[in-house]
C-alpha positions, 0 to 999 in steps of 0.5 A: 630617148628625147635626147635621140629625138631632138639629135634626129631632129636637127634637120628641121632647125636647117629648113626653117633657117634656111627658108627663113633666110631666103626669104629675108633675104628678098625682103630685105633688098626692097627699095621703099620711100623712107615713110613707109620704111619708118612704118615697116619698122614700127610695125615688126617692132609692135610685132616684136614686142608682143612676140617677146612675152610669149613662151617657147622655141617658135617666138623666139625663131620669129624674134631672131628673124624680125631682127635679121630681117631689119639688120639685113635692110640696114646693112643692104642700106648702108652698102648701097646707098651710104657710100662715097669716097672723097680723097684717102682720110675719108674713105679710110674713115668710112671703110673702117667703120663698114668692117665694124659694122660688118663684123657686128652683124655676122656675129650678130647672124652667127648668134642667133644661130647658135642661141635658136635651138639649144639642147638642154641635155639631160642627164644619163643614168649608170647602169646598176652593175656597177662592174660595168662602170669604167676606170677614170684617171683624174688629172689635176695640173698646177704649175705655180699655184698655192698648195693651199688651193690645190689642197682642195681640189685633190681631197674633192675628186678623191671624195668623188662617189665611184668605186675606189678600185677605178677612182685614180688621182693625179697630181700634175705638177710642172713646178717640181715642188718636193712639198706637192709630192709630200702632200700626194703620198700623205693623202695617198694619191698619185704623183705625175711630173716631169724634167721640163715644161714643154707646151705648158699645160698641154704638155704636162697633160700629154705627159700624164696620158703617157704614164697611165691607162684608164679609159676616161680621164676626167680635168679639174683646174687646180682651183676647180673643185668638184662635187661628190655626183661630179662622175656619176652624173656625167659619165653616163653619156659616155657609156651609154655612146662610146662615140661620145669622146668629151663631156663638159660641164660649166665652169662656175666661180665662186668668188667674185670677178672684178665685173661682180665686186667693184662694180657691186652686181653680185646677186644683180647681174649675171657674171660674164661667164653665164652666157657661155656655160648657160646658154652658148655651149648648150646651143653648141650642143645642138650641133655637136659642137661642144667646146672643151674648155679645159677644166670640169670635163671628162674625155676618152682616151681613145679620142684623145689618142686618135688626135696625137693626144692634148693639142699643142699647136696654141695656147689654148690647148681644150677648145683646139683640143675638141675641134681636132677630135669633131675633125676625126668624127668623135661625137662630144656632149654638154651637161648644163649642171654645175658640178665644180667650183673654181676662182675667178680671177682676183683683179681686172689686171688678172682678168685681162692677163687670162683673156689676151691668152684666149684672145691670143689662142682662138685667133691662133686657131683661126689662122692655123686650124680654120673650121671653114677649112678642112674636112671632117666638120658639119655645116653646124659645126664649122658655124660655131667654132667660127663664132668663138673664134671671130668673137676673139677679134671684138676689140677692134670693132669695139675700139672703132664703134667708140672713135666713130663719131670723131670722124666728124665732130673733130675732123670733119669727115662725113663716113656715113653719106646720108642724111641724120634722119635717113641714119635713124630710121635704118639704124635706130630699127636694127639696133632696138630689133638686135636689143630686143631679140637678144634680150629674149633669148639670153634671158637669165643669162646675160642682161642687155648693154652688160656686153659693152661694158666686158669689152670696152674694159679690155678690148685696147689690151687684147686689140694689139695681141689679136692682130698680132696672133692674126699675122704672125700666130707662131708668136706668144706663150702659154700663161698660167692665170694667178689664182688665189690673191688678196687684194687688201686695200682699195685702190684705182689701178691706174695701168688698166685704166690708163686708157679707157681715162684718155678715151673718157677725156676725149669722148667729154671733148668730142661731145662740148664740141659737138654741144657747141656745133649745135648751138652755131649751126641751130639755123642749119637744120641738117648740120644741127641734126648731124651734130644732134646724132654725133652727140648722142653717139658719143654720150653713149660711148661715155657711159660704157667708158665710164663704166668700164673705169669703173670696173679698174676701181679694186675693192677690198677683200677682207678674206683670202678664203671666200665666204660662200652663203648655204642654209644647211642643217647643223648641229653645234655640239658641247663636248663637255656637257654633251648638249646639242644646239639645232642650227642653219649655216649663214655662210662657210669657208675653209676658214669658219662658219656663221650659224643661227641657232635655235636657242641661245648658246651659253657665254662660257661655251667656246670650244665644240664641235660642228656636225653635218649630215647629208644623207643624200651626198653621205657626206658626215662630219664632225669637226672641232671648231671655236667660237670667236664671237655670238649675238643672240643666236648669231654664232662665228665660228673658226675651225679647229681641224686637226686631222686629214679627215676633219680637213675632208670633212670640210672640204666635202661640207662647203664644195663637195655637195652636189647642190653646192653650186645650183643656185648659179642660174637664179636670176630673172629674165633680162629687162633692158632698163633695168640692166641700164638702171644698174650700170648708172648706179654702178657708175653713180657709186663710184663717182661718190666714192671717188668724192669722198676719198679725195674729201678725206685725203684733203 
């Protein structure tokens, strides 16, 4: 019912934007002396900062208006009062820095209407009769993937909690592998593949539609491991509205990303990915417009059918996939619970490799499959699918922002007509409104300047592949992200970093230049103030790129089988004497466990057996182990399985628990000096790391 409500409700979110932007708008286009602009800034800045503390939608409606109105003004400003042209260098200078700023405030606007008015979906019951419950098909492709991996997944879904006469598992594999087939027929699942590798992903999917028949068809990534509730958590809104014909569910990683290891955040700053499971989708939602994003998700039959099946059209078959459905009036939903777990990608090289793929396809989209274009899609819908593909184009406007203040620190050119102190009391006001308006709204799920930092380490590898999939989108093929590796030694991968070292050297140039500047035109209070503002650009610029140099830094890792942290009741069991040992899990992994017990365990004793039971999951194991080493009531132990079943067991005790993955949202609310006392200390250790390293080698 609050579902119905809120969805009927929509309309008031249209009137309050729209009669919000009219009147900003207006607002926005007064001519005012720049003293009183000075106080009309600090004023909804104050406004700003006691709005900021208050709860609930309407602060939040309120700050993304003060922001859009004090972006508005500087944006009307900087059309029309900040532009001359003076011979071809410097008018090509100004223009392209106009486009970055142009672009930055449509995202800007295209945010906040996606982020004003999330819905926070609930979760929808079953019916009891469970003969009501539909058949689903699970599909789980891999290409190129370790078995090892894989391995985890299939036990997961076929320990999902649905009736077994509907449950039915799929092994995709386009690699043709004669050891995944063993492996399907030794755990009793079926078996799907193919003579070729025709559109990559999309192809092997389309190819599993075609040789099975359940109404709904659930996708796990070959890495992405869902827990037991996974189905019967989501599956009630589809049948509940047979319109529905996609759920998605976030896609949380639990191992580190290269953002989360090399630069140390982890349990710090939220990863990268937070923003859009935990905030953007469910905005997305609102509007029915939720994003298949191609794992963790279950889908109809008969929407997918409706549309030709999987889109094949770019490489990325799920987001395209969602927009062709919305196209023919299929309705889609996003459940904001994080029921699978998956591998995030090993090393920054892997991380570019998997963006310049949704680079590549989002802009592919954008150009053949424009939401602006077309029938079939609400205003709201059109808005956010225009939103992720425009995010795409990033690198370019990123790449200008931090050139910029070259322009005239090293060619003398003057791209924005107007005095220094003009420049601040427009620009200072929109980027501390923007700041502050996107703090409060991403809260727990993305920490302020963080943004920078993700795109200044990729956006000079995926700039070039953005324009080419804008200008030619037929070009560029589908690849399949490595998961999986071990990184066994630290190291400085000086491929990635190449150019974000040329731009550092150049930023470090551009601010003596603009040090001395300073000091020769001191006499000169304009010039002074020039140099002054240029420098401050560029000292800027310069953390990020030394924080995005800092992310190419790999660190060791000391497992190939990531170690995942759970307090979880156990017991430790002495087969031989039959003595049981009460303990906590410190940490897990398909390779051993960490426990403390409640009393001390007996030198001698080495070989047990560990027990969990979770009546609440049904999960119950019992799985031989050995113990490695102990301290006190510390205990390492590695498993001793042997069985099919023991390795379930495992499976089901460290992925498999329906609160595996809850703690993926715990952090506080963003407080931008905070989330810039990190960055340095990030950048600080690496320094210091870089020091004693070339110490140790001299």
């Amino acid at each position: 019912m609050t579902f119905i409500l809120e969805r009927t409700s929509k309309g008031l979110p249209y009137i309050l934007i729209s009669v919000g932007l009219f009147l900003v708008l207006l607002a926005s286009q007064a001519v005012i002396l720049p003293m009183a602009q000075i106080f009309l800034s600090v004023g909804v800045l104050l406004c700003a900062l006691v709005i900021r503390k208050k709860s609930g939608y309407l602060p939040s409606l309120l700050m993304i208006g003060l922001s859009t109105f004090i972006s508005l003004r500087y944006i009307f400003w900087r059309l029309l009062h900040t532009l001359q042209f003076e011979g071809w260098i410097q008018s090509t200078l100004m223009l392209t820095l106009l486009f970055a700023e142009i672009y930055s405030w449509i995202i800007l606007f295209l945010g906040y209407m996606q982020l004003a008015w999330p819905l926070n979906r609930k979760e929808c019951s079953l019916p009891e009769d469970k003969s009501l419950w539909p058949h689903v098909d699970v599909f789980i492709p891999t290409y190129n993937e370790d078995l090892d991996v894989v391995r985890n997944t299939v036990l997961a879904a076929m320990a999902m909690d649905w009736p077994e006469e509907k449950l039915h598992v799929y092994l995709l594999d386009d690699g043709r592998r004669p050891q995944f087939e063993a492996f399907t027929q030794e755990v009793g699942v079926g078996y799907i593949t193919r003579a070729n590798n025709v559109h990559a992903k999309a192809g092997n999917l389309n190819h599993a539609l075609r040789q099975t028949q359940s109404e709904l068809v659930a996708v796990f990534d070959s890495d992405h491991i869902p827990v037991k509730s996974f189905l019967v958590r989501t599956l009630g809104w589809m049948v509940l509205n047979p319109r529905i014909s996609l759920v998605q569910t976030p896609q949380y990683f639990y191992s580190l990303d290269p953002f989360q290891r090399n630069l140390d955040t982890y349990g710090h700053i939220p990863p990268e990915s937070n923003l859009f499971y935990g905030l953007v989708q469910p905005g997305n939602d609102f509007w029915n417009a939720t994003l298949f994003c191609g794992s963790g998700a279950v889908l109809r039959r008969s929407a997918l059918e409706s549309i030709g099946g999987f889109a094949v059209e770019t490489v990325t078959e799920d987001a395209h996939t969602s927009l062709k459905m919305q196209r023919k009036g299929w309705e889609s939903a996003y459940l904001r619970e994080t029921l699978a777990g998956g591998l995030a990608t090993e090393s920054l090289a892997l991380h570019v490799g998997q963006r310049i793929r949704w680079a590549r396809g989002m802009v592919q989209i954008f150009r053949i499959d424009n939401p602006l274009l077309g029938r079939g899609l609400s205003l709201g819908q059109r808005f956010c699918y225009l939103s992720a593909m425009l995010h795409f184009f990033f690198p370019i406007p990123r790449l200008i922002f931090l050139i910029a203040p070259l322009a005239f620190l090293c060619l003398g050119q003057n791209i924005i007509y107007a005095t220094p102190a003009s420049v601040m009391i427009y620009a200072v006001p929109h980027l501390l409104q923007s700041l502050m308006a996107q703090s409060r709204i991403q809260g727990r799920w993305r920490y302020s300047i963080w943004n920078y930092v993700y795109e200044t380490s990729i956006a000079i590898f995926l700039a070039p592949v953005v324009l080419v999939a804008f200008f030619a989108p037929s070009r560029g093929t589908f690849n399949v992200t490595a998961k999986g590796g071990l990184i066994t030694r630290n190291y400085l991968d000086t491929r990635m970093v190449r150019p974000n070292v040329i731009m550092c050297v150049i930023l470090i140039f551009a601010g003596i230049v603009g040090v001395v500047g300073m000091f020769e035109h001191s006499s000169n209070p304009l010039l002074f103030q020039t140099y002054g503002m240029n420098l401050l650009w560029v000292l800027a610029n310069l953390l990020i790129v030394l924080a995005a140099i800092t992310v190419g830094y790999e660190r060791k890792q000391h497992r190939r089988t990531p170690r995942i942290s759970a307090q979880l009741p156990v017991s430790m069991i002495d087969p031989v004497q039959q003595k049981r040992y009460a303990a906590t899990t410190v940490d897990l992994s398909k390779g051993g466990l960490s426990l403390r017990t409640t009393e001390p365990v007996p030198a001698e004793l080495e070989s047990v057996s560990v027990e969990y039971i979770n009546p609440g999951d049904k999960i119950t194991m019992n799985v031989p182990a050995q113990i490695i080493n102990r301290q006190d009531t510390f205990v390492r132990l590695e498993w001793r399985n042997s069985t099919l079943r023991d390795e379930m067991g495992i499976v089901e005790m460290i992925f498999g628990r329906s609160d595996a993955w809850s703690h993926w949202s715990d952090y506080s609310n963003d407080k931008p000096l905070h989330s810039l006392s990190l960055l340095a200390r990030g950048i600080i250790n690496f320094m210091l790391v870089v020091v004693l390293r070339r110490r140790s080698l001299g």
